[in-house]
Backbone as ProteinMPNN parsed JSONL, in Angstrom:
{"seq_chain_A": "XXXXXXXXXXXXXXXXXXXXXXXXXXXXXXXXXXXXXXXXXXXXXXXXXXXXXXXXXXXXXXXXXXXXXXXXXXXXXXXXXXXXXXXXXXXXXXXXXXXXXXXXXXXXXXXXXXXXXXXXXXXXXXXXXXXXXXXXXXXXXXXXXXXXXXXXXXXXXXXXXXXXXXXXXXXXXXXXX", "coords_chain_A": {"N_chain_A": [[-4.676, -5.685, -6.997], [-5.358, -9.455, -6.475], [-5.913, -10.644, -3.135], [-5.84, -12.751, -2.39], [-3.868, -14.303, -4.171], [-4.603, -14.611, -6.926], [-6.609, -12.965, -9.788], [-10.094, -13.399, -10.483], [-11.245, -12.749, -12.865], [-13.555, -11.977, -15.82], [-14.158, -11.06, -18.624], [-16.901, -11.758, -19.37], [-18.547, -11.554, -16.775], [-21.076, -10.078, -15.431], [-21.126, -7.172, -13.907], [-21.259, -5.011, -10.766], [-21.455, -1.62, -9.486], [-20.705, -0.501, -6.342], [-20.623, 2.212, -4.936], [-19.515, 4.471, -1.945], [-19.755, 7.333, -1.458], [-18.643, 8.809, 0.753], [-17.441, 7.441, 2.396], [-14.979, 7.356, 0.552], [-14.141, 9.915, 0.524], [-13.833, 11.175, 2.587], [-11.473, 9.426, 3.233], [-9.557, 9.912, 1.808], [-9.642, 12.876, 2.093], [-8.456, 12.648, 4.791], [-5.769, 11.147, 4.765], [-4.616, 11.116, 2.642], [-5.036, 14.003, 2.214], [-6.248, 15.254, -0.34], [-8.377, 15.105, -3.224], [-10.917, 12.181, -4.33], [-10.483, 10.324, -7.453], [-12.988, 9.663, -8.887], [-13.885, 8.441, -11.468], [-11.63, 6.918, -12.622], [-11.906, 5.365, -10.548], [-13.967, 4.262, -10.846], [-13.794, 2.896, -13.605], [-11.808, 0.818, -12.67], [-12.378, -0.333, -11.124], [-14.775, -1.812, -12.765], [-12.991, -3.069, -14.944], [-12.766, -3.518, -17.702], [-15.002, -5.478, -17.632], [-18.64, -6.592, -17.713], [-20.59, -3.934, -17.639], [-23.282, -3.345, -15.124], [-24.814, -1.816, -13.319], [-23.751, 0.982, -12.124], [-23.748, 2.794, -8.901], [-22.973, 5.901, -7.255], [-23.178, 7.031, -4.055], [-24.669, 9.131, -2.233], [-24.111, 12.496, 0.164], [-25.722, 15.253, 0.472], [-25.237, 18.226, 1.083], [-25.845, 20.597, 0.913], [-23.164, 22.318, 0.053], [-21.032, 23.879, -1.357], [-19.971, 23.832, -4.982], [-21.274, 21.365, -4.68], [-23.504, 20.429, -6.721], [-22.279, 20.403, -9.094], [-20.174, 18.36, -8.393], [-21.359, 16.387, -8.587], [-23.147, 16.089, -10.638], [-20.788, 15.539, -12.373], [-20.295, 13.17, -11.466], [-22.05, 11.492, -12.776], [-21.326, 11.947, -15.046], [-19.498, 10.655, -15.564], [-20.619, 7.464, -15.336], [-21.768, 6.983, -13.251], [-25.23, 5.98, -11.713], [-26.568, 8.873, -9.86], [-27.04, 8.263, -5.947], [-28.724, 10.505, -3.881], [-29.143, 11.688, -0.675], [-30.537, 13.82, 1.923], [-28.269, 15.649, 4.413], [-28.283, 14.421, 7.807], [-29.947, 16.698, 10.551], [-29.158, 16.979, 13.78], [-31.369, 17.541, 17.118], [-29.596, 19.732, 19.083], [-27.098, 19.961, 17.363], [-25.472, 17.768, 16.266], [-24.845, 15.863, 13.578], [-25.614, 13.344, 10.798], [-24.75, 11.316, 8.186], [-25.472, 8.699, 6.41], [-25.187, 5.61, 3.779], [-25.526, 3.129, 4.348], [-27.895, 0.873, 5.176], [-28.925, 1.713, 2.707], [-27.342, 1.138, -0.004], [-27.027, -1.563, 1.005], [-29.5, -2.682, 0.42], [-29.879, -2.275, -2.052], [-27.588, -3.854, -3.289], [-28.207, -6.063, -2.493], [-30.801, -6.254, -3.551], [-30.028, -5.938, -6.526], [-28.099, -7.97, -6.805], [-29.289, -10.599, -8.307], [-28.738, -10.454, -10.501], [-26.25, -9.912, -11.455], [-22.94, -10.946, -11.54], [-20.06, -10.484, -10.328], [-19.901, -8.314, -7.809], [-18.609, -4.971, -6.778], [-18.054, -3.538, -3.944], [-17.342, -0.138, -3.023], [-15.819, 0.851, -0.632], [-14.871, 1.201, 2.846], [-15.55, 0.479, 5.477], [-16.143, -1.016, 8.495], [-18.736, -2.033, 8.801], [-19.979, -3.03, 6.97], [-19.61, -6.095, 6.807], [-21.067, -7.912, 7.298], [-22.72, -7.657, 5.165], [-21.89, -8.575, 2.728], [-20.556, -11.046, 3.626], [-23.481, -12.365, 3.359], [-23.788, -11.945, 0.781], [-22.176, -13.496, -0.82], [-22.134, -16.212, 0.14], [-25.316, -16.393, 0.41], [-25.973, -15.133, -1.581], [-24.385, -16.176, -3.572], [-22.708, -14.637, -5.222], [-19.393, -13.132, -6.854], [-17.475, -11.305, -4.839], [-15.735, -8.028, -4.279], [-13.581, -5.571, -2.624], [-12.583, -2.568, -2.619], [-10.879, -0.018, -1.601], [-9.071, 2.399, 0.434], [-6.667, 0.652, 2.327], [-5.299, 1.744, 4.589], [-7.641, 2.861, 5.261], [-9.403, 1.083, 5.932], [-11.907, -1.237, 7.313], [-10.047, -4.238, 8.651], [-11.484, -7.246, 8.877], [-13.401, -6.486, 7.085], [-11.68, -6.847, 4.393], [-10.76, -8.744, 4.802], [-13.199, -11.061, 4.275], [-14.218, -10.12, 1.711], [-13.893, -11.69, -1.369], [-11.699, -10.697, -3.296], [-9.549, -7.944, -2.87], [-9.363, -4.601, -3.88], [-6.756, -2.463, -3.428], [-6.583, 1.094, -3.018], [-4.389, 2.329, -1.706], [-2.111, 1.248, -2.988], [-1.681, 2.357, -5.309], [-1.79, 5.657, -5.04], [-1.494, 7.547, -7.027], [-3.194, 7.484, -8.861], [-5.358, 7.414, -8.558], [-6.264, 10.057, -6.749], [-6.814, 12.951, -6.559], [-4.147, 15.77, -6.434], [-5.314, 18.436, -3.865], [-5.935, 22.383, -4.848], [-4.469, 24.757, -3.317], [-5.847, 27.338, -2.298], [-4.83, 31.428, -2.556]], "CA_chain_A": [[-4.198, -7.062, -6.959], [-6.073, -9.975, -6.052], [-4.859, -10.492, -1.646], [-5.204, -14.754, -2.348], [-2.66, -13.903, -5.199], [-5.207, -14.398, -8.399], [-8.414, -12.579, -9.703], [-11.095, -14.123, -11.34], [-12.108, -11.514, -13.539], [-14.097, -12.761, -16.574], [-14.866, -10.268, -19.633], [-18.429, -11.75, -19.326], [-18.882, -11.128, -15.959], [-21.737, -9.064, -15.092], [-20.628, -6.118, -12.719], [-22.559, -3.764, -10.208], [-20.403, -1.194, -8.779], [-21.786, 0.373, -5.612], [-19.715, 3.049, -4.317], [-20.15, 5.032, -0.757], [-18.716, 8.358, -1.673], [-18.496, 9.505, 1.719], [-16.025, 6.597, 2.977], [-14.032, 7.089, 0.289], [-14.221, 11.144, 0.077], [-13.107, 11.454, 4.075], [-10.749, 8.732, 3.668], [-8.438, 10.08, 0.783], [-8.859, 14.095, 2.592], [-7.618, 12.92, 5.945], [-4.972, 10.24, 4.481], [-4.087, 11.981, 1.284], [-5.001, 15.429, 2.171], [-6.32, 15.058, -1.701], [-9.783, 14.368, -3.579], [-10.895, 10.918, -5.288], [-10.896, 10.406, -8.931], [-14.315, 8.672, -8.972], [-13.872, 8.721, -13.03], [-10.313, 6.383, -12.074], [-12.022, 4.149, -9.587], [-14.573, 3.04, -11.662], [-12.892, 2.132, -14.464], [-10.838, 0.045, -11.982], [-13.365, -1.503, -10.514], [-14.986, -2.623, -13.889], [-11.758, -3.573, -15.34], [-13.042, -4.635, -19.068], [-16.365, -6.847, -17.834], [-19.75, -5.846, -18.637], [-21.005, -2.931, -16.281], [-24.585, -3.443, -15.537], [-24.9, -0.775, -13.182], [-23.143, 1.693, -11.013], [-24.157, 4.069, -8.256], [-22.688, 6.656, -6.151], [-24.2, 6.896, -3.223], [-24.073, 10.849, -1.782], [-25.155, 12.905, 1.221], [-26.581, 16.376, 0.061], [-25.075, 19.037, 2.73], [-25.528, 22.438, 0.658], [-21.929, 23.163, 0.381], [-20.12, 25.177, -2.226], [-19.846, 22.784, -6.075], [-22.175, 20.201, -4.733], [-24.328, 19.868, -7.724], [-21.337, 20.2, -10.277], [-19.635, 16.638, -8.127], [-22.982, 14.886, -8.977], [-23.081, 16.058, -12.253], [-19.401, 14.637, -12.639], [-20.491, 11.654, -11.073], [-23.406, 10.991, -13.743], [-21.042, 12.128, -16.898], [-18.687, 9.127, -15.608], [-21.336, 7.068, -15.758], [-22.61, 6.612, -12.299], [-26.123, 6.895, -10.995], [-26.204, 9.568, -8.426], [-28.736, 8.401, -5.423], [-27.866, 11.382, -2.706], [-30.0, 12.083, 0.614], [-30.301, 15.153, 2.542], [-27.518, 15.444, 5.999], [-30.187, 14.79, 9.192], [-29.184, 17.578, 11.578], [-30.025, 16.4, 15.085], [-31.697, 18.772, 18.161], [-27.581, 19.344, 19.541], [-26.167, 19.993, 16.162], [-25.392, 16.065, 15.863], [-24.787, 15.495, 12.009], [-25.65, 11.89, 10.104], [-25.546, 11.084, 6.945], [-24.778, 7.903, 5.705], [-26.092, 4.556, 2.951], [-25.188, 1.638, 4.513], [-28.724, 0.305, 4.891], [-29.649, 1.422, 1.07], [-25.957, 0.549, -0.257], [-26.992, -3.218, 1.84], [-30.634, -3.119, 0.121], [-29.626, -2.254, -3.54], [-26.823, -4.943, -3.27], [-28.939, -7.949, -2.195], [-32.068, -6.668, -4.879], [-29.444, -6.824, -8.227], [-27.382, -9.591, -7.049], [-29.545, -12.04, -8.862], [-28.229, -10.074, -12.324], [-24.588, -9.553, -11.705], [-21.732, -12.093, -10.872], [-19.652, -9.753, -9.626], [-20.45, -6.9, -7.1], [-17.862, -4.169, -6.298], [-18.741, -2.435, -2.906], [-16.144, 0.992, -3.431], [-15.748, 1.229, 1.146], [-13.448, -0.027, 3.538], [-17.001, 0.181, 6.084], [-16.88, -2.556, 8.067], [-20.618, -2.312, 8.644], [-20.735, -4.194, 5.358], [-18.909, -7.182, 6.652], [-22.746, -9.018, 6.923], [-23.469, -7.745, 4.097], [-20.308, -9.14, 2.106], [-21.068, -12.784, 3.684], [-24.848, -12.576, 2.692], [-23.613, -11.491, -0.986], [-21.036, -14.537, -1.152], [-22.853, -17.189, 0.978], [-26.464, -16.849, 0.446], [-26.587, -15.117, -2.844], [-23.583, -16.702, -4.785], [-21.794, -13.272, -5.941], [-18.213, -13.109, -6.17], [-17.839, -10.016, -3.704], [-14.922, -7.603, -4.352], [-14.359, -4.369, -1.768], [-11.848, -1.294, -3.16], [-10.753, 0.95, -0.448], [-7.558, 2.457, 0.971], [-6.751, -0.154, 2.966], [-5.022, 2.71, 5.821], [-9.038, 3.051, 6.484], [-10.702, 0.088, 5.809], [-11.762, -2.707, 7.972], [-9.48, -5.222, 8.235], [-12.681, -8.321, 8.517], [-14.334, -6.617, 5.599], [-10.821, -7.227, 3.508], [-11.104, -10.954, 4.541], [-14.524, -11.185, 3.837], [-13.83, -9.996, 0.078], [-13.208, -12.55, -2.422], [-10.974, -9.703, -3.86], [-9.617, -6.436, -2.401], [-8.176, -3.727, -4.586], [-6.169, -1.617, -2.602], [-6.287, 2.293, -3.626], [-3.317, 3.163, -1.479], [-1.188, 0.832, -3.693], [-1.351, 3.164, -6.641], [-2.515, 6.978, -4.827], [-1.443, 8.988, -7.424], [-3.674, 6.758, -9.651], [-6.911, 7.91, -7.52], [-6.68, 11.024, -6.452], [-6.246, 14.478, -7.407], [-4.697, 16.688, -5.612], [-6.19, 19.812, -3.472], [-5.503, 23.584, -4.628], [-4.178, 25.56, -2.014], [-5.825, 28.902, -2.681], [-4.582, 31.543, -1.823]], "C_chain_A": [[-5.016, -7.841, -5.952], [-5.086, -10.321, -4.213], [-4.71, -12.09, -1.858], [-4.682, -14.374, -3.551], [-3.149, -14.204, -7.085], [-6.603, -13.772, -8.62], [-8.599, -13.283, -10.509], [-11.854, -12.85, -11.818], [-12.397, -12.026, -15.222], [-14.225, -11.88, -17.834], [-15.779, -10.121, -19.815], [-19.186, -11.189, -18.327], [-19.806, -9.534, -15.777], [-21.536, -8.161, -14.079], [-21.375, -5.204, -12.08], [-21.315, -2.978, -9.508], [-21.122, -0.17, -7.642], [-20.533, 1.123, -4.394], [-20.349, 4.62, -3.227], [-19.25, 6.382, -0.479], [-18.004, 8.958, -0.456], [-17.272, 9.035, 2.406], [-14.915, 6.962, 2.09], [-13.177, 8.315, 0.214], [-13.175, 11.419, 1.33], [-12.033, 10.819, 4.25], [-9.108, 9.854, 2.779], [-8.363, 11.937, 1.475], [-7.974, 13.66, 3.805], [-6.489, 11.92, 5.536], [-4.125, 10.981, 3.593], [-3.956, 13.445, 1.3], [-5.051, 16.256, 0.304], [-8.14, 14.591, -1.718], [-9.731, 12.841, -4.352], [-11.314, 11.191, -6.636], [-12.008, 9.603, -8.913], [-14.233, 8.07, -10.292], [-12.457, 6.716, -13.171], [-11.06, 5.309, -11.587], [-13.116, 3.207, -10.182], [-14.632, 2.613, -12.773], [-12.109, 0.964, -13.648], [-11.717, -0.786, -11.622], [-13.961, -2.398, -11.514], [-14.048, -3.739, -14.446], [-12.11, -4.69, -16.771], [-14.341, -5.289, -19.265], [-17.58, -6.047, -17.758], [-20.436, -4.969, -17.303], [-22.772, -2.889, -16.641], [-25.298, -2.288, -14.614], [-24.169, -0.136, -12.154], [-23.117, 2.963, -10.378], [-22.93, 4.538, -7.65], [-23.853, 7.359, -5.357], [-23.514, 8.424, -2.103], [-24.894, 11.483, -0.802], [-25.046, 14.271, 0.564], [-26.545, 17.411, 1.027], [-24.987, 20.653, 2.679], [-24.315, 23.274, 0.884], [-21.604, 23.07, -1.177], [-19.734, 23.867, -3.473], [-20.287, 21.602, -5.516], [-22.473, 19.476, -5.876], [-23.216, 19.922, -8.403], [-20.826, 18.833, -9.832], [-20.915, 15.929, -8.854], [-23.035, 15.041, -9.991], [-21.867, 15.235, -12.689], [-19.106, 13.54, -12.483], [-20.898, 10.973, -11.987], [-22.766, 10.974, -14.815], [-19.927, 10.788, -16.665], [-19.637, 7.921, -15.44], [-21.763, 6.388, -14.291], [-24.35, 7.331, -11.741], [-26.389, 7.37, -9.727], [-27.427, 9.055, -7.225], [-28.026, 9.737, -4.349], [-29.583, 11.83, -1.6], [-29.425, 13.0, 1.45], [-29.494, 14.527, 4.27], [-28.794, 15.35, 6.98], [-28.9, 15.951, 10.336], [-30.12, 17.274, 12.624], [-30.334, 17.265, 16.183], [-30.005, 18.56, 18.921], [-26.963, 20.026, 18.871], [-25.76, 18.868, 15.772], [-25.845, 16.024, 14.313], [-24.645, 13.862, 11.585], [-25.931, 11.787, 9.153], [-24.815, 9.479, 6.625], [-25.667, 6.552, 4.915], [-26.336, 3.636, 3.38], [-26.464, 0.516, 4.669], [-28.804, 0.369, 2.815], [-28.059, 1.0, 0.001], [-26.362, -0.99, -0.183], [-28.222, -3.739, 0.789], [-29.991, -3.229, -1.593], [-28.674, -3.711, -3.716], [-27.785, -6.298, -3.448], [-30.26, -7.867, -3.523], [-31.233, -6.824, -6.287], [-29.045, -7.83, -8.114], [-27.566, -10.562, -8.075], [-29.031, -11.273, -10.251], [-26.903, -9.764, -12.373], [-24.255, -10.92, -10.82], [-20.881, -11.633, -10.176], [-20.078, -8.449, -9.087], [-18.88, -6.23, -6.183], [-17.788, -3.376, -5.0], [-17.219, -1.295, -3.026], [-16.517, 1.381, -1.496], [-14.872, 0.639, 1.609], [-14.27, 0.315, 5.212], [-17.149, -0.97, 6.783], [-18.044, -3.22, 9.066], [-20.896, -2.943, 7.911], [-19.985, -5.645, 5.508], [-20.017, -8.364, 6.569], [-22.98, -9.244, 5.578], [-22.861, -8.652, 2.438], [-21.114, -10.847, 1.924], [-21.993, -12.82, 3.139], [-24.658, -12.916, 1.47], [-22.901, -13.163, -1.427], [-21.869, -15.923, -0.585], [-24.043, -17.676, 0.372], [-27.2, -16.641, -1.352], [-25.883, -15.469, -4.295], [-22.792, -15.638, -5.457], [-19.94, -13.612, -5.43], [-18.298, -11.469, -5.83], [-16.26, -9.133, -3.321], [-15.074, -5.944, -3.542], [-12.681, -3.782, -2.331], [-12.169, -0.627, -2.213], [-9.324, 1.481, -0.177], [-7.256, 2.077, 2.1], [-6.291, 0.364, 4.641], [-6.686, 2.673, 6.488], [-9.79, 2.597, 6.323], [-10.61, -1.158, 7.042], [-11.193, -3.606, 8.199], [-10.613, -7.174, 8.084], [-13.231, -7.861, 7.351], [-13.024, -6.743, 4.606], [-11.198, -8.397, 3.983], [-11.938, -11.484, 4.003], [-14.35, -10.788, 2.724], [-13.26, -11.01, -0.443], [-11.68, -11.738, -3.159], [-10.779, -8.446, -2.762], [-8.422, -5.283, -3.286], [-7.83, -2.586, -3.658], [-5.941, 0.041, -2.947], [-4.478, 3.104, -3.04], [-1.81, 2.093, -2.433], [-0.678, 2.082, -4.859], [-1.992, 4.969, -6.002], [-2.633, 7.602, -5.667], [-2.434, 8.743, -8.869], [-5.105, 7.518, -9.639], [-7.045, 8.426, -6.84], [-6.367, 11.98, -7.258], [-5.829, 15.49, -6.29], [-5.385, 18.011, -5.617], [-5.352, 20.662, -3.766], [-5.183, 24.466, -3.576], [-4.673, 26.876, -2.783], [-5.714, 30.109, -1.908], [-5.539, 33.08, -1.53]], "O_chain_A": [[-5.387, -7.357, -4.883], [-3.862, -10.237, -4.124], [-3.665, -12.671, -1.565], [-5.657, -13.908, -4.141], [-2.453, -14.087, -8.094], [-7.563, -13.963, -7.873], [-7.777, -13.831, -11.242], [-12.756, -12.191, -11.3], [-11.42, -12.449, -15.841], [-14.948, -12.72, -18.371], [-16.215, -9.062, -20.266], [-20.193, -10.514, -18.542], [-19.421, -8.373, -15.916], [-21.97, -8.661, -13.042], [-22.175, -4.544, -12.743], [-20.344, -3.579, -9.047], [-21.901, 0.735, -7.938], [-19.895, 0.671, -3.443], [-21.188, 5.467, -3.531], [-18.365, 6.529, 0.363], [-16.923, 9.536, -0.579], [-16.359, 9.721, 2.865], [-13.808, 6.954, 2.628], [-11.971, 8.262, -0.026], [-12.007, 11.779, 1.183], [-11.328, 11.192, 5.188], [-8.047, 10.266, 3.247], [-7.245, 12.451, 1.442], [-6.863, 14.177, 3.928], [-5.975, 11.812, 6.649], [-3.005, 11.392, 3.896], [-3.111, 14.086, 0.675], [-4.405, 17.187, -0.176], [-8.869, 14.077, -0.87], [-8.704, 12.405, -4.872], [-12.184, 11.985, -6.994], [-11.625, 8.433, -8.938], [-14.602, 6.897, -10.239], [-12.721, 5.686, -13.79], [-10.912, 4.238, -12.176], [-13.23, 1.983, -10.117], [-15.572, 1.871, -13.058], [-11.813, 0.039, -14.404], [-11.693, -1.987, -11.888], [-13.818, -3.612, -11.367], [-14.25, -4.953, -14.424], [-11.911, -5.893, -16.942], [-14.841, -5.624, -20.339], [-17.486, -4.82, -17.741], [-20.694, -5.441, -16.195], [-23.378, -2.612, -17.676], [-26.327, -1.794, -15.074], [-23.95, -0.847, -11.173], [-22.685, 3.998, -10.884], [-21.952, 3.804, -7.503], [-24.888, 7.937, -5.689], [-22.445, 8.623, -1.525], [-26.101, 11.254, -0.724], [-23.967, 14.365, -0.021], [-27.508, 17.627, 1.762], [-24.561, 21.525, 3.435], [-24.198, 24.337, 1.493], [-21.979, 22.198, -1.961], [-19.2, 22.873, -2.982], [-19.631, 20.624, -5.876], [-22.045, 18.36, -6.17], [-22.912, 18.737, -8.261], [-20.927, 17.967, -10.701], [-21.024, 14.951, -9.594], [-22.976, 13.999, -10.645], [-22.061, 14.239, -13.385], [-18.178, 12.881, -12.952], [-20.361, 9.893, -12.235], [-23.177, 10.246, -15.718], [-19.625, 10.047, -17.601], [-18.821, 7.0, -15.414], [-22.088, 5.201, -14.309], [-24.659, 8.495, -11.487], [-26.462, 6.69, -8.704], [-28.602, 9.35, -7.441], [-26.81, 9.77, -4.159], [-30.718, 12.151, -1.951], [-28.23, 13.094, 1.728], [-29.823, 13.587, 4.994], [-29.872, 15.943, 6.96], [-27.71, 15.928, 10.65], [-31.35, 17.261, 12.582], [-29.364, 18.005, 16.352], [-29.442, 17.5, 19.191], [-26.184, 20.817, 19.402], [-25.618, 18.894, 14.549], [-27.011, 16.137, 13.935], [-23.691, 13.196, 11.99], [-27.084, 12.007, 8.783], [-23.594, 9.332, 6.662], [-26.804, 6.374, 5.351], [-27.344, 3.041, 2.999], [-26.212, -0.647, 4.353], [-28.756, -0.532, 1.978], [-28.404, 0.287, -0.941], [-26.104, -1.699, -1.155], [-28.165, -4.873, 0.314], [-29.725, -4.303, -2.133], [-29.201, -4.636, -4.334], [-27.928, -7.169, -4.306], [-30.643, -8.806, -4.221], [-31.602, -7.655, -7.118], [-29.298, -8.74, -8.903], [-26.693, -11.212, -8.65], [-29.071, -12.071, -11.188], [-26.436, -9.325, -13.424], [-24.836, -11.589, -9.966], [-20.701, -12.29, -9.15], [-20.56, -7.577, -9.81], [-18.265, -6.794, -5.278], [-17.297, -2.268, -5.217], [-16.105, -1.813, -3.107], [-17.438, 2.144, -1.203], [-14.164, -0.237, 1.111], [-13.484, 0.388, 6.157], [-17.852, -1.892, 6.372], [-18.198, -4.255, 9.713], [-21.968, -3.547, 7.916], [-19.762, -6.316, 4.5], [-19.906, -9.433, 5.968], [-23.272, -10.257, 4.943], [-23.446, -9.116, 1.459], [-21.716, -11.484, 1.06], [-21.81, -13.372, 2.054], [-25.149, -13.924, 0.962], [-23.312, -13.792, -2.403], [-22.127, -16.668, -1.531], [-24.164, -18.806, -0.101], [-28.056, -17.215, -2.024], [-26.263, -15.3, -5.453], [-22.154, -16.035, -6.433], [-19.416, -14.034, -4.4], [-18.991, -10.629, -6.405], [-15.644, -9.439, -2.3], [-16.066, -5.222, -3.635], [-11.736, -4.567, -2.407], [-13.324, -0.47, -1.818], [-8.405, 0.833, -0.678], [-7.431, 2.848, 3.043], [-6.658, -0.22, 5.66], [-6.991, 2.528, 7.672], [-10.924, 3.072, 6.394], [-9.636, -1.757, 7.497], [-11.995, -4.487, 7.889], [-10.334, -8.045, 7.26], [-13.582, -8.698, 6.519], [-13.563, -6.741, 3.5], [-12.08, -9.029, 3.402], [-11.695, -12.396, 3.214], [-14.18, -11.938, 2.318], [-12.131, -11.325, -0.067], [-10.704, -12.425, -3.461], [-11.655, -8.065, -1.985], [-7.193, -5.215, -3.289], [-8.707, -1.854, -3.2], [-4.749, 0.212, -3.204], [-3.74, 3.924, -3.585], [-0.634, 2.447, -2.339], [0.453, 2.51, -5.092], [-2.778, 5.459, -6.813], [-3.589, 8.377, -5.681], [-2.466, 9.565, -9.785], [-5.717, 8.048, -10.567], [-7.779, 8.024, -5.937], [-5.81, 11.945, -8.355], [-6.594, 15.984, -5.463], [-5.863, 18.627, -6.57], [-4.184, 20.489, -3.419], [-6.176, 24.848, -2.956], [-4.039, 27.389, -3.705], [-6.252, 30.169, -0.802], [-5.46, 33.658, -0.446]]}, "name": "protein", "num_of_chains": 1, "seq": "XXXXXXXXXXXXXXXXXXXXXXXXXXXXXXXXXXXXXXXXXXXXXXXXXXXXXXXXXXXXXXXXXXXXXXXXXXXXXXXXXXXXXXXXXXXXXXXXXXXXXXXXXXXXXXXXXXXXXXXXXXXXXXXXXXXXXXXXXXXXXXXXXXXXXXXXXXXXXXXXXXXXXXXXXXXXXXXXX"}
């Protein structure tokens, strides 16, 4: 649901959906203690209007059904970009998009009307304004709002809320035993 109380969602509307698996992966284990339906969220995010393209954006950390998620990513119809974890002299672990997430955004813009960012990041609150401001996009951010930004919800023309509907967009975890 739109937070100023209507969406503008068009059927024509050209759509980019750029989703930051990592925000949304960590958000829904430590919140939900559950995985995300990726399959779920971007259907949601589309919602009917013409999908022109949509990544998931993945860090690459050699753990146990890696490649099968990315495959699962790609058969729902996202393209996977994924970059290797940097391991730092320490043990210090970093992985994250938010530059190439920021770059991809601002180079389609000029071909979509609407842009989805799938985070609640709010590193992307620049990037939001830029999108809305400089490059004319309406600029919609999907997150569970428990661990999103509260400036990057303002900054959204739109914000769909995942913890409205959980059982919508996740799955839960097997306990094995």
């Amino acid at each position: 649901m739109n937070k100023k109380g209507s969406s503008i969602l068009f059927k024509q509307q050209r759509v980019g959906v750029f989703v930051d698996v990592q925000n949304l992966y960590y958000s829904a284990k430590n919140i939900y203690k559950s995985k995300v339906n990726f399959n779920t969220v971007l259907k949601e995010a589309v919602k009917g209007r013409h999908l022109i393209r949509a990544f998931a954006y993945v860090i690459k950390a050699d753990v146990k059904d890696e490649e099968n998620f990315f495959e699962a990513l790609k058969s729902f119809g996202y393209e996977v970009k994924a970059k290797d974890l940097q391991v730092f002299y320490g043990g210090a672990k970093k992985g994250d998009w938010d530059i190439g997430i920021a770059m991809d955004t601002i180079e389609l813009a000029s071909k979509l009307d609407a842009i989805v960012l799938v985070s609640g990041d709010g590193d992307f609150v620049p990037l939001v304004q830029h999108l809305k401001h400089a490059l004319g996009c309406y600029v919609e951010v999907m997150a569970f709002s428990k661990s999103s930004s509260q400036k990057l919800v303002e900054e959204a023309d739109n914000f769909i809320n995942l913890d409205q509907n959980p059982k919508k967009f996740l799955i839960p975890v097997s306990k094995k035993k």
